[in-house]
C-alpha positions in Angstrom: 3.2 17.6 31.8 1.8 19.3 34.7 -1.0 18.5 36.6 -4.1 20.1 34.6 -5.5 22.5 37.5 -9.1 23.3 37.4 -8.7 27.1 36.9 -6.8 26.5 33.6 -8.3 28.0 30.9 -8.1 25.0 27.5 -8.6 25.9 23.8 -8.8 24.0 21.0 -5.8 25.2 18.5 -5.9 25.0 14.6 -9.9 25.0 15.4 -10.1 24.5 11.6 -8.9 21.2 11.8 -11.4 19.5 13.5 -14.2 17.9 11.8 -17.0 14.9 13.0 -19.6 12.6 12.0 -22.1 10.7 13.5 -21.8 6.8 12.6 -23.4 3.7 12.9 -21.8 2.3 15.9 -23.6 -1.3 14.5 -26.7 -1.5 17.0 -28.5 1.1 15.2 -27.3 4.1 17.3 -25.2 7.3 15.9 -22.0 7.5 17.4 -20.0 11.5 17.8 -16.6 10.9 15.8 -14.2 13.5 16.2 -11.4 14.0 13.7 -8.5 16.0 14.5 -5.4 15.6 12.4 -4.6 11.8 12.2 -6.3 11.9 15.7 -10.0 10.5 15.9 -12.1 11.0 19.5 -15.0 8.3 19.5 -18.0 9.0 22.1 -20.1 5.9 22.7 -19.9 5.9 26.4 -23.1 7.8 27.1 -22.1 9.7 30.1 -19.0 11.2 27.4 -21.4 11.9 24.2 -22.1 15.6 25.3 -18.2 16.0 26.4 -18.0 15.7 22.8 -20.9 17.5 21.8 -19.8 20.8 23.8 -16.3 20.6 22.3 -18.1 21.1 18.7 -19.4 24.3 20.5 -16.9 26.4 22.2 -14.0 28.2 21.5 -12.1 28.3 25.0 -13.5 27.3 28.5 -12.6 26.7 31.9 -11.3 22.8 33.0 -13.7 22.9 35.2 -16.8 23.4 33.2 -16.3 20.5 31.5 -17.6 18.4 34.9 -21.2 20.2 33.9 -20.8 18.9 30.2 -23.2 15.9 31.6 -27.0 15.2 30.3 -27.2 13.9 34.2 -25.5 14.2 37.5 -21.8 16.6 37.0 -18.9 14.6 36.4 -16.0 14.3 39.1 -12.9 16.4 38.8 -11.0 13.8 38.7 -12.3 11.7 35.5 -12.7 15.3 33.3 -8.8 16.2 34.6 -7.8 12.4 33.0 -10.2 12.8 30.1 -9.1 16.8 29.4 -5.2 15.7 30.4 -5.5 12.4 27.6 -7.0 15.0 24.9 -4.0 18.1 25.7 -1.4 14.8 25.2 -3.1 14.1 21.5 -2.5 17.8 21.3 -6.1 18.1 20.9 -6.4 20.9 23.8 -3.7 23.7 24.9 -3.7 25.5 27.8 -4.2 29.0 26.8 -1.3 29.9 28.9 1.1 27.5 26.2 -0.9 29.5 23.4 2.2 30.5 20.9 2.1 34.5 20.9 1.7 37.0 17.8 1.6 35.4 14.5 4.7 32.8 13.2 5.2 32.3 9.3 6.1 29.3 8.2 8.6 28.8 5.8 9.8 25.8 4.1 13.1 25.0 1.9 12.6 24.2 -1.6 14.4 21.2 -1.2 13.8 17.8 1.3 17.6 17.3 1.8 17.5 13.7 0.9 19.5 13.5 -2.1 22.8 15.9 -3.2 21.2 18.0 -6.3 22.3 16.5 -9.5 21.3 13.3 -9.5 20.9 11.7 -13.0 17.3 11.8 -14.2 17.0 7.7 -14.6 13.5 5.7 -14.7 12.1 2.5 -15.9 12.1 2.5 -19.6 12.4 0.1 -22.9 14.6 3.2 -24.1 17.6 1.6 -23.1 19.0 -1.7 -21.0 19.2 0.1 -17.3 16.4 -1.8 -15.8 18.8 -4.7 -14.6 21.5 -1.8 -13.1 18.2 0.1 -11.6 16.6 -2.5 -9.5 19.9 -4.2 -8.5 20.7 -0.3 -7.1 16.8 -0.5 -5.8 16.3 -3.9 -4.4 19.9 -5.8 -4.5 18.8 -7.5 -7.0 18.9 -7.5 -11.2 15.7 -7.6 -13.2 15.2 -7.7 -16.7 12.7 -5.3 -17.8 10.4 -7.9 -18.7 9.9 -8.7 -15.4 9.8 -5.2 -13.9 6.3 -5.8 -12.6 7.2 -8.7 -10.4 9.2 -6.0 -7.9 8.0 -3.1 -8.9 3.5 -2.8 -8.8 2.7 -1.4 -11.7 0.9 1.5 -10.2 4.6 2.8 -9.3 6.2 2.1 -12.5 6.1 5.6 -13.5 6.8 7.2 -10.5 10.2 8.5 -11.3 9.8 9.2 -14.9 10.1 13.6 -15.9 7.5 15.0 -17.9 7.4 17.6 -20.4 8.2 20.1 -17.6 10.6 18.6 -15.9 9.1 17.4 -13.0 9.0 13.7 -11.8 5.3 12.4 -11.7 5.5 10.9 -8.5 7.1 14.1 -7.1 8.1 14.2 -3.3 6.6 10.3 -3.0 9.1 8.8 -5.7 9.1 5.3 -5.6 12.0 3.7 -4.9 13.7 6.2 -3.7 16.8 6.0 -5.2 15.2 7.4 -8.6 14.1 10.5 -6.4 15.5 13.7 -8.0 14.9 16.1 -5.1 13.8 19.2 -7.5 13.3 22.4 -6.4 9.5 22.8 -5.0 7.2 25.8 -3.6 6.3 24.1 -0.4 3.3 26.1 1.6 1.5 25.7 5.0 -1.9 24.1 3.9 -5.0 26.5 5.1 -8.1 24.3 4.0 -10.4 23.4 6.8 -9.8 19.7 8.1 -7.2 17.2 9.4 -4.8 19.0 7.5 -5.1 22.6 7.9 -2.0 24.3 9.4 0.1 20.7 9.5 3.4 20.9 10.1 3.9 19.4 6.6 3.8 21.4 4.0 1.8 21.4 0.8 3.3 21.0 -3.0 2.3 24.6 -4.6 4.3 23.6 -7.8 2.4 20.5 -8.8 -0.9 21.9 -7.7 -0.6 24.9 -9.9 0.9 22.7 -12.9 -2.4 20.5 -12.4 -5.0 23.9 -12.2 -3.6 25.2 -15.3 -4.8 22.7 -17.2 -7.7 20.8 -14.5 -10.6 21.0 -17.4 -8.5 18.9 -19.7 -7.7 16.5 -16.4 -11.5 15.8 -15.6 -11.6 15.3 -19.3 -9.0 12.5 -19.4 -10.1 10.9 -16.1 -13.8 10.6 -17.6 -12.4 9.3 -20.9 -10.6 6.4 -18.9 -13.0 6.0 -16.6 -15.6 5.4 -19.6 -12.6 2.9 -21.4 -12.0 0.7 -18.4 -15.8 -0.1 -17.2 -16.4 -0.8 -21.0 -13.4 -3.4 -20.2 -14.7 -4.3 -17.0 -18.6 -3.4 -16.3 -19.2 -3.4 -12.9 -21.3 -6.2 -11.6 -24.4 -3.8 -10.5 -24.8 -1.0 -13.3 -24.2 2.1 -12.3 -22.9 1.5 -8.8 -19.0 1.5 -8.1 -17.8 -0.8 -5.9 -14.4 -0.4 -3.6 -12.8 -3.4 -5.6 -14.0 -1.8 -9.1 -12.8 1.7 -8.3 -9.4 0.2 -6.6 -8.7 -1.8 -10.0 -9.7 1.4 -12.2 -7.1 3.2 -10.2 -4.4 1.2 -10.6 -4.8 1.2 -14.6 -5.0 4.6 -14.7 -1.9 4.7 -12.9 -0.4 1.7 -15.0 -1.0 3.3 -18.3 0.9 6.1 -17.4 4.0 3.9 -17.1 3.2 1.6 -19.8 4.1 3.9 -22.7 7.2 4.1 -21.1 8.2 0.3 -20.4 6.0 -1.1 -24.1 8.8 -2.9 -26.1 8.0 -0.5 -29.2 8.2 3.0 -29.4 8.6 3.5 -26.0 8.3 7.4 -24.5 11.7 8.5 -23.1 12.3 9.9 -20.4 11.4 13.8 -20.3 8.9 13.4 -23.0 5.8 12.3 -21.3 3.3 13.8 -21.8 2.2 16.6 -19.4 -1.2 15.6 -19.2 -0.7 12.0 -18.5 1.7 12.8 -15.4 -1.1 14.8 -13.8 -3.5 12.6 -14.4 -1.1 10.2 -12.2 -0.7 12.7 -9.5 -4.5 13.0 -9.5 -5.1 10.1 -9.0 -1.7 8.8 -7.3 -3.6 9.6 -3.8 -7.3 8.1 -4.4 -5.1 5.0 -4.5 -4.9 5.4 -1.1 -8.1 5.3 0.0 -9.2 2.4 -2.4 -6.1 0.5 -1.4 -7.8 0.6 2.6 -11.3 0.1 1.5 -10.9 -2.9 -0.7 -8.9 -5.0 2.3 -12.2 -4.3 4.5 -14.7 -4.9 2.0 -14.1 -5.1 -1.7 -17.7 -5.3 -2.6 -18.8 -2.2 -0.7 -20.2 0.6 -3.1 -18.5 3.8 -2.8 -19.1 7.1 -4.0 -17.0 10.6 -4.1 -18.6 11.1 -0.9 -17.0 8.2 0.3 -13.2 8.3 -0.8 -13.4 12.2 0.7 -14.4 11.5 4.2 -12.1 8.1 4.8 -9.5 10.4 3.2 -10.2 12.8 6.0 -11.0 10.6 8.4 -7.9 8.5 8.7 -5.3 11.1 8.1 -4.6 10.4 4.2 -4.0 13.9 3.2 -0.8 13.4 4.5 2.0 12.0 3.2 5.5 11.6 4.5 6.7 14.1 2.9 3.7 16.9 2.9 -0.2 17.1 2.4 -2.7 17.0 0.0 -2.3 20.1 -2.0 -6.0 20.1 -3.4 -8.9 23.0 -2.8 -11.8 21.0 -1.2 -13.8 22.3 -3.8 -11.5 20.9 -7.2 -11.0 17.2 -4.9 -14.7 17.1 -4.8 -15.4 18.1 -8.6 -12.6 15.3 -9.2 -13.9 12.8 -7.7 -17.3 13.4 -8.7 -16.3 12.9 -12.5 -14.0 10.0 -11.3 -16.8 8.2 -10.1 -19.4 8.9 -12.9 -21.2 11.2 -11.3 -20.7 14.4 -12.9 -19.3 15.0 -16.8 -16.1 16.8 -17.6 -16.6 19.9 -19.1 -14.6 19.8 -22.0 -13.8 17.1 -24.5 -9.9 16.9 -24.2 -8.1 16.9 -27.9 -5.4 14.5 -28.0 -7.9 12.2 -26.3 -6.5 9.1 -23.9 -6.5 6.5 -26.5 -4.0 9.1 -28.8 -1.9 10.1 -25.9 -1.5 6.0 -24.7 -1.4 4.9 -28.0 -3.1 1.7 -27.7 -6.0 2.0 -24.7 -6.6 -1.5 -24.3 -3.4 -2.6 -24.3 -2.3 0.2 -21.5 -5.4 -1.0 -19.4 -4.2 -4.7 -20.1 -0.9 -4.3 -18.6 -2.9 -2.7 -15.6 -5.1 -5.6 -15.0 -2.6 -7.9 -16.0 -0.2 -6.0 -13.3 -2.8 -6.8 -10.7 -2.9 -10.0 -10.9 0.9 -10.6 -11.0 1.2 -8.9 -8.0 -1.8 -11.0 -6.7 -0.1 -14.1 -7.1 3.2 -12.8 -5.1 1.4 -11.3 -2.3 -0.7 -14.5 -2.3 2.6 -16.3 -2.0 4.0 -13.4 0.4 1.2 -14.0 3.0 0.8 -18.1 3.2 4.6 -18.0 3.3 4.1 -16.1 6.5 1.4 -18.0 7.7 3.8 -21.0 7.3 6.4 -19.5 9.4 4.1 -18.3 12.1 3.4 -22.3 12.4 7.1 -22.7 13.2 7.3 -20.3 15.8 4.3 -21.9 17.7 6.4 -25.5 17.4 9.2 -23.8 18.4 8.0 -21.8 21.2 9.5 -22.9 25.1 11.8 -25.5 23.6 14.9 -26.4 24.9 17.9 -26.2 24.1 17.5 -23.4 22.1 18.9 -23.4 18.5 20.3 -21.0 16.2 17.7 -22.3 13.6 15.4 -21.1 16.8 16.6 -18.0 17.2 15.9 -17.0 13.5 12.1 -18.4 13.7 11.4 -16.6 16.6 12.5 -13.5 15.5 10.5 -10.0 15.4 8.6 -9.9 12.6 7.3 -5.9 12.8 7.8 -2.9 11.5 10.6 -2.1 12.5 12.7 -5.1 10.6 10.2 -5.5 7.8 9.6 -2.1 6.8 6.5 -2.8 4.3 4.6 -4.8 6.5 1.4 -3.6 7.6 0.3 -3.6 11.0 -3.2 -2.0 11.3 -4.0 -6.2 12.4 -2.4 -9.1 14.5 0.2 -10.5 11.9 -1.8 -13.6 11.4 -5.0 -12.0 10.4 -3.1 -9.4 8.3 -1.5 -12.8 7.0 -5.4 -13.4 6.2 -6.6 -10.9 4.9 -4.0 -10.2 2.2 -4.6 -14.0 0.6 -8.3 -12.8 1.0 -7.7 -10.2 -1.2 -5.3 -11.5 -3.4 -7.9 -14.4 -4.2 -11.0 -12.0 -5.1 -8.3 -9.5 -7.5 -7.1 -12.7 -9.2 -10.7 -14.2 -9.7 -12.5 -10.6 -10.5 -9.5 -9.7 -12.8 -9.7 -12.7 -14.4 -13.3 -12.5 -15.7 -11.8 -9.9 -18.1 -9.4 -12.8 -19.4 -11.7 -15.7 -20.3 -10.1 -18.6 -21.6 -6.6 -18.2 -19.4 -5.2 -21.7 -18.3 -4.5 -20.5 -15.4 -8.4 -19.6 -15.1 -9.4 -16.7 -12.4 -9.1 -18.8 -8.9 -6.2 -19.2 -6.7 -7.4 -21.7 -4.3 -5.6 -24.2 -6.7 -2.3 -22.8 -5.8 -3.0 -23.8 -2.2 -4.5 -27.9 -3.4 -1.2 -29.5 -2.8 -1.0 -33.1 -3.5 -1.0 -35.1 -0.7 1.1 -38.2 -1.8 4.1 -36.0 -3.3 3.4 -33.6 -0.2 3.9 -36.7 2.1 7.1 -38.2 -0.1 8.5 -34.3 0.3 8.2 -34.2 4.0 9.8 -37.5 4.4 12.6 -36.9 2.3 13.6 -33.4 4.0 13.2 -34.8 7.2 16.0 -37.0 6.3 17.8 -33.8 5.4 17.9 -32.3 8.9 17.7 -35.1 11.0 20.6 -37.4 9.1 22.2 -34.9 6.3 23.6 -31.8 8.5 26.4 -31.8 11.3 25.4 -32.9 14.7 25.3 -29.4 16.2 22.6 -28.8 13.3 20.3 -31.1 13.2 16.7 -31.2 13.9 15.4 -33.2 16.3 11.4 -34.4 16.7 9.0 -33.3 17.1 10.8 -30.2 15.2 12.1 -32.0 12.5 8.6 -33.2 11.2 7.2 -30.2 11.5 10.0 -28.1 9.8 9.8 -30.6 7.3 5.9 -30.4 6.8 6.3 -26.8 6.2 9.1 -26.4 4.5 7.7 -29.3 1.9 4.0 -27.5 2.1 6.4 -23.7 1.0 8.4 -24.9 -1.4 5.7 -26.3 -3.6 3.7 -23.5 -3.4 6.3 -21.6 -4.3 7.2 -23.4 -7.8 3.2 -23.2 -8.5 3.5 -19.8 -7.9 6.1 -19.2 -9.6 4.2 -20.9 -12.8 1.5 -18.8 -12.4 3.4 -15.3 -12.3 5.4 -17.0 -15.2 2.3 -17.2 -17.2 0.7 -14.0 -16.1 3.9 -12.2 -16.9 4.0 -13.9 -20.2 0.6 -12.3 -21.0 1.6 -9.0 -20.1 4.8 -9.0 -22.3 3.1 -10.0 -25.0 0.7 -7.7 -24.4 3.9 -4.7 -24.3 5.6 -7.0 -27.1 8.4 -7.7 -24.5 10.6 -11.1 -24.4 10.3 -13.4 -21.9 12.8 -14.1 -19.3 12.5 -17.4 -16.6 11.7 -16.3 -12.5 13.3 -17.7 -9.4 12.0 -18.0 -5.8 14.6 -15.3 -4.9 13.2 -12.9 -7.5 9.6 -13.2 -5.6 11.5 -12.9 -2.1 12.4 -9.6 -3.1 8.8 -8.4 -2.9 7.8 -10.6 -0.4 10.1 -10.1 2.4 9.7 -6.6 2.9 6.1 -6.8 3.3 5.8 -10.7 4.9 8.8 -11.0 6.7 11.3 -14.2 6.1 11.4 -16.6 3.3 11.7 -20.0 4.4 14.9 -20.2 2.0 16.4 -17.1 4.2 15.4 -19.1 7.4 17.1 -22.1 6.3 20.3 -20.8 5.2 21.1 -18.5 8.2 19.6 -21.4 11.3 21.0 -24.8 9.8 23.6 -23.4 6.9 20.9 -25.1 3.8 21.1 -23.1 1.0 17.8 -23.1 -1.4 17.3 -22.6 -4.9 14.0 -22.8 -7.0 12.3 -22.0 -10.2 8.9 -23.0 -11.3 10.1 -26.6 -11.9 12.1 -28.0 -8.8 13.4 -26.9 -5.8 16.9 -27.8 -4.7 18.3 -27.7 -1.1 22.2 -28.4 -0.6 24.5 -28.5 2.2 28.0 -29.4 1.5 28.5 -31.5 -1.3 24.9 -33.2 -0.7 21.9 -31.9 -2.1 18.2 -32.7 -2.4 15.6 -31.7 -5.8 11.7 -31.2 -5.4 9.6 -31.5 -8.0 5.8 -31.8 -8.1 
């Protein structure tokens, strides 16, 4: 980019797009927050504040006003030229000289490209034996239906199922992907004021103008769940909605969508759900979004519409990969007013949600039941990765290097883990999904009184210290005595490997009890058989989103292969082999 000259003359483009707020920068003082797209400008340097104030104001200026924009002495040149320079790099600014001329329309194709038109209409269903077939094509690996919700969260169970008209409910965002249908869509440039006004993504105009033909019956059934669940689970403080309350309501709405399609009897097939259900989904398929966010940072927070409306705006989620938000501000607000009890619907829908479900409780069951299944995994998930992020630190700077080295110390990002979040360091996103995962279990739980498994999982992590100590003996004879010279594990290594390895493999079997019993409550619940869980079938949600299994570390650095259940873990190399039990 060219040096920004002082004669230049900036502008602000898709003006619309830009919205602020003042916050509480946590010492009592209101902070200037200015939102631009998925771009947010804070001003708490005081000298900057009415840099940001005057940008609020104008339409175009000069570069070189800005050095007045000052409530003291003018600034220099040559800090506004970085600070203007910094903003036309966000795309914030143009130079009125760049300024696109006449006006362009946007068109879109009715298709994304992604898949060859065609494709067989397939989802998760009891209406026949595909589920096995689905997720192997999915994940690479074979699940029964009866433990669907191990690998796939139950708010995304019904994601590629077709409704009455045709349409899948999770539309453009189909979940996993190779379900998605690709079917012809009216895709528009979005012209509502705020982050996404003008995007370069374009909205859905098809399942927005399903949804608005029949929006007073959608408020209708949102208030009648709404009104179902809290009965299920009050919220602690009456009549105020916490972030962890909302989050859990959201993702049984979402679940009993897919629950009449995955219940062992009279399952809906595919193509026959009903219409109203699937837009309820889509409703609220993005509120999920927001709650998803604001129960990591504070699950007890109250929320409001309010709320979920500016973190929505704030921090981009109006868009998708695949498009934006399709809503008029106007109908998001009315929705999430009646969403969050503070306006009625105004109608009474007839069939009601209990008819259209079939059986309420148990479709908001298999939601909370769902939760805490995938509770337990991501609990498992996350310590598992805090276990290997101890390895790395004992392996870090030794000599010689390993090929059992080499696999610890690899990236864990992004990039190779494609699920992972990485809004934190990995150790303190490590932290904060068991934090989570501990308060879903114990608040979901108080719905279940009676469980054995009881609504805490700090039990999971009590190991017992004499069969902990007997373990990490007994591997540590593994690789120090029972592998090939060029593999074995020396010390200090070795009694480390072997603590953590004996520490992650009993976790895992009392995990794996746990999601056992869980799962059992939830098929009994959908009047589903039973069918046994290995450590492999949890890696298959866990490594995507926590990077390695020790199992996966094991068998590609020393050649140990690893196979579990909920009763015993067994490692082999060769013709020797090694069982854990607790």
């Amino acid at each position: 980019m060219a040096q920004l000259q002082a004669d230049e003359m900036l502008y602000i483009p898709n003006r619309r797009r830009l919205t602020h707020d003042r916050l509480d920068a946590g010492n009592g003082q209101q902070v200037l927050h200015l939102f631009y797209g998925e771009v947010e400008l804070i001003f708490d340097e005081p000298d900057i504040a009415p840099l940001g104030e005057k940008l609020l104001q104008v339409e175009q200026f000069q570069a070189s006003d800005a050095m007045a924009w000052s409530d003291g002495a003018p600034h220099s040149w040559d800090k506004i030229r970085d600070l203007l320079e910094a903003l036309i790099e966000q795309r914030v600014l143009r130079r009125v000289s760049d300024a696109p001329t006449g006006r362009t329309s946007v068109s879109y194709p009715d298709r994304l490209g992604e898949v060859p038109a065609g494709r067989e209409p397939l989802t998760f269903s009891a209406h026949d034996n595909r589920c096995p077939f689905l997720t192997e094509q999915a994940f690479g690996r074979a699940f029964e239906l009866s433990n669907l919700e191990v690998v796939v969260p139950v708010y995304r169970v019904a994601h590629p199922a077709l409704d009455g008209d045709g349409r899948q409910v999770g539309e453009n965002n189909v979940a996993p992907r190779t379900l998605f249908l690709d079917l012809p869509t009216v895709r528009k440039q979005c012209h509502y004021a705020g982050s996404r006004y003008q995007s370069e993504l374009p909205m859905n105009v098809t399942a927005m103008k399903a949804m608005a033909r029949q929006w007073p019956d959608l408020l209708s059934l949102t208030e009648q769940f709404r009104k179902a669940f809290l009965a299920r689970m009050p919220p602690r403080t009456p009549g105020v909605l916490t972030a962890g309350e909302l989050h859990m309501m959201v993702v049984c709405t979402l679940a009993s969508v897919g629950y009449v399609m995955v219940r062992g009897t009279h399952p809906v097939a595919n193509g026959e759900l009903d219409n109203g259900l699937a837009a309820m989904f889509r409703l609220i398929d993005g509120v999920r979004l927001v709650t998803n966010d604001l129960v990591r940072d504070a699950p007890e927070q109250p929320v409001t519409a309010q709320t979920i409306e500016d973190y929505a705006e704030r921090h981009a989620v109006f868009h998708g990969p695949h498009g934006v938000c399709a809503g008029p501000p106007a109908l998001i607000n009315e929705y999430l007013q009646v969403l969050t009890g503070s306006a009625p619907a105004p109608i009474e829908a007839q069939p009601d949600i209990a008819a259209r479900l079939g059986d309420l409780d148990a479709a908001i069951d298999y939601g909370l039941l769902g939760q805490r299944v995938e509770s337990v995994v991501r609990f498992l998930g996350a310590t598992q990765g805090l276990l290997h992020e101890r390895l790395r630190a004992a392996f870090a700077g030794h000599l010689p290097r390993t090929a059992l080295q080499e696999f610890v110390e690899a990236p864990i990002d992004v990039a190779h883990y494609p699920l992972l979040r990485d809004d934190f360091p990995l150790a303190e996103t490590y932290q904060r999904e068991i934090k989570l995962s501990r308060w879903l279990f114990a608040r979901i739980g108080e719905a279940f009184p009676g469980t054995p498994q009881g609504t805490s999982l700090d039990e999971l992590a009590k190991l017992d210290p004499a069969e902990q100590a007997t373990s990490q003996r007994r591997l540590a004879e593994l690789f120090a005595h029972g592998l090939p010279g060029d593999k074995v594990v020396a010390e200090p290594l070795c009694g480390e490997l072997a603590g953590v390895a004996a520490s992650a493999f009993a976790l895992e079997r009392r995990c794996l009890r746990v999601v056992e019993r869980e799962q059992a409550m939830l098929n009994q619940r959908l009047r589903r058989p039973d069918h046994p869980l290995t450590g492999t079938d949890l890696a298959v949600f866990t490594r995507p989103r926590n990077g390695p299994p020790l199992a996966e570390t094991l068998a590609r650095g020393l050649g140990v292969s690893v196979t579990s259940d909920s009763a015993s873990t067994v490692l082999g190399y060769g013709e020797s082999s090694l069982t854990l039990k607790d």
